[in-house]
C-alpha positions in Angstrom: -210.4 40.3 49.4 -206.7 39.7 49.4 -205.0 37.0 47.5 -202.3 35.1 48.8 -198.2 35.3 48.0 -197.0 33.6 50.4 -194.7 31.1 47.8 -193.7 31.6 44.6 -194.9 30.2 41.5 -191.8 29.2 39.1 -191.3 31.9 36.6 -192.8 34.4 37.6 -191.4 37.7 39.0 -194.1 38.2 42.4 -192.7 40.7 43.8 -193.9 43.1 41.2 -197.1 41.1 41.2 -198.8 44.5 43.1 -198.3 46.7 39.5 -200.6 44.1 37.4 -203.8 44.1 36.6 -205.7 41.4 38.9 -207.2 39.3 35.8 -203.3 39.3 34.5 -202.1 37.5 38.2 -205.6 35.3 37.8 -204.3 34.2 34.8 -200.6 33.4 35.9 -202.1 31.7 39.0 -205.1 29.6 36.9 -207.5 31.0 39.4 -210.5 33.4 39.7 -212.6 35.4 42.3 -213.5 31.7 43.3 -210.7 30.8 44.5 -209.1 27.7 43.6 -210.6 24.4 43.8 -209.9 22.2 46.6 -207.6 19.4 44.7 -205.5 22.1 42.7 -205.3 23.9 46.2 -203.8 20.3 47.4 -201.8 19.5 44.6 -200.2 23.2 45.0 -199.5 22.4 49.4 -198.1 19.3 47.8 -195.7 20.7 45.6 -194.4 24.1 47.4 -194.9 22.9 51.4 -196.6 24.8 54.0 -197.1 28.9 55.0 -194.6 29.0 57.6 -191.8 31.0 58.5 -188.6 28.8 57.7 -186.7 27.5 60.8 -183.7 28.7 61.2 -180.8 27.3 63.1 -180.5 29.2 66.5 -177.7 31.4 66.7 -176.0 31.8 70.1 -175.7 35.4 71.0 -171.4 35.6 70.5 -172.4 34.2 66.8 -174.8 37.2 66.9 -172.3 39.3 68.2 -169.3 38.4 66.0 -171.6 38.5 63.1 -171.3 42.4 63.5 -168.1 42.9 63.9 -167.3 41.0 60.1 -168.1 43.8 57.9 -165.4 45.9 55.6 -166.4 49.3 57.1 -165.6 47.7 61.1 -162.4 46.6 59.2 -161.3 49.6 58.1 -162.2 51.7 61.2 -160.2 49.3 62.9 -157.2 49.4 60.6 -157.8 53.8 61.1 -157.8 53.2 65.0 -154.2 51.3 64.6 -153.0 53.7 62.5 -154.4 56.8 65.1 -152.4 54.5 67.5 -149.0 54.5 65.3 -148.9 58.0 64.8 -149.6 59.0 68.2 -153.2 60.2 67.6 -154.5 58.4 70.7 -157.7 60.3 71.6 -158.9 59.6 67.8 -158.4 56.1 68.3 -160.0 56.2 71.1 -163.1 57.8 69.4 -162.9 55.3 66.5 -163.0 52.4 68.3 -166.1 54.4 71.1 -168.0 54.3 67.0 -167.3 50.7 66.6 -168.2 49.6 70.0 -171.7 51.6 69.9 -172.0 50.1 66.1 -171.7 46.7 67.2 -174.3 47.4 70.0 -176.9 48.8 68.1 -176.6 45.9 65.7 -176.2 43.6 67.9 -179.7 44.7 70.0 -181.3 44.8 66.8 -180.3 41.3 65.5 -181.1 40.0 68.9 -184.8 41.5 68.8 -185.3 40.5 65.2 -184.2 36.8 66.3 -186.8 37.0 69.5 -189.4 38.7 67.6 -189.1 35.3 64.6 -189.1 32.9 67.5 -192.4 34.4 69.2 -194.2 34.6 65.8 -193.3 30.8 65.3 -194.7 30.0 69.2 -198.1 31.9 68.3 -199.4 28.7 67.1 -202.2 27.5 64.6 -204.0 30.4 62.9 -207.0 30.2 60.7 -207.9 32.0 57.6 -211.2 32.4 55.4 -210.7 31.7 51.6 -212.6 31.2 49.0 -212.3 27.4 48.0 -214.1 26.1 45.0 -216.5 29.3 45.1 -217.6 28.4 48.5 -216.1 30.2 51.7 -214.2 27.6 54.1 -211.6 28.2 56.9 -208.2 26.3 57.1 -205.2 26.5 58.8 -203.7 29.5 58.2 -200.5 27.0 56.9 -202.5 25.6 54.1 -202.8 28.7 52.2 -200.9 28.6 48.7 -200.6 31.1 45.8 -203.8 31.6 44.4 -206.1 31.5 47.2 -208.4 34.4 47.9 -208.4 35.2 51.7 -210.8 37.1 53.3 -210.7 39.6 55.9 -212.5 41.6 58.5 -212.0 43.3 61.7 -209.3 42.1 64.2 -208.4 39.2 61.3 -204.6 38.0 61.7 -202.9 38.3 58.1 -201.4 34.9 57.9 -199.3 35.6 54.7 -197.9 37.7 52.1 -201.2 38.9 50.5 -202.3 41.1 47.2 -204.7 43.3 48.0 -207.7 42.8 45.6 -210.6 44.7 47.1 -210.6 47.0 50.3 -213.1 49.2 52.6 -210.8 51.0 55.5 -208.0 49.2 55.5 -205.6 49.2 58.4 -202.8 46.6 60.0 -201.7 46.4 63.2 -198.1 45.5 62.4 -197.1 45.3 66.9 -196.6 41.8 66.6 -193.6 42.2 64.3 -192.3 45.2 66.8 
């Protein structure tokens, strides 16, 4: 059994929610082994919104690109490469601005798969989950899970949010989707 993180609760620190004791979270959360009952469950959808990864405005690839070029560290090897240039040193500033143009690639492939990879994880579409609900096992939509629900596992199971691990036999993830 796992129980979901997938929003935070006002004041309380979550991401150090994996160093306490279960009945200490239970207790921060108001629920139990149960799971929460159906109307608190509601009122909680109600008040923090859906399990979804936030939209984010798309970025057109010269934003992308440009985005990697505004750091301090491009700045200064740029201001060194002018310099190389001014004194003469013209195979070094050659070589400085070789590093910033492979920089810039690498982050700017990276950026651009990270961007893809949120977009395809979006266009998967409606997953289902198995919590516990009132004591009773139900299965919702994977974007009506709020903090406090106890999700349940088993083999070949899509983990549809940030989840404390309460109870496991053999654990593994497949984490290829996010790669």
């Amino acid at each position: 059994m796992v129980q979901s993180m997938n929003n935070q609760i006002p004041d309380y620190p979550l991401e150090t929610v994996w160093s306490l004791p279960i009945e200490q979270v239970y207790g921060h959360l108001q629920c139990s082994d149960e799971g929460l009952e159906p109307e608190q469950a509601l009122r909680r959808l109600q008040g923090i919104g859906p399990n979804r990864i936030q939209l984010q405005m798309s970025r057109s690839l010269w934003t992308i690109l440009l985005a990697q070029l505004k750091s301090l560290m491009v700045l200064f090897l740029f201001i060194a490469s002018f310099l190389s240039f001014v004194f003469g040193d013209h195979i070094e500033a050659v070589a400085i601005l070789v590093v910033i143009l492979f920089n810039t690639l690498i982050g700017f492939i990276t950026e651009l798969r990270a961007v893809r990879s949120m977009e395809a994880l979006r266009q998967i579409g409606s997953v289902t989950t198995r919590v516990m609900r009132g004591g009773r096992l139900t299965t919702i939509v994977a974007d009506e899970l709020v903090p406090g629900d106890i999700v349940l596992l088993e083999g070949g199971d899509v983990v549809t949010a940030d989840l404390r691990i309460i109870e496991a036999s053999r654990l593994q993830v497949d984490e290829s989707t996010l790669t």
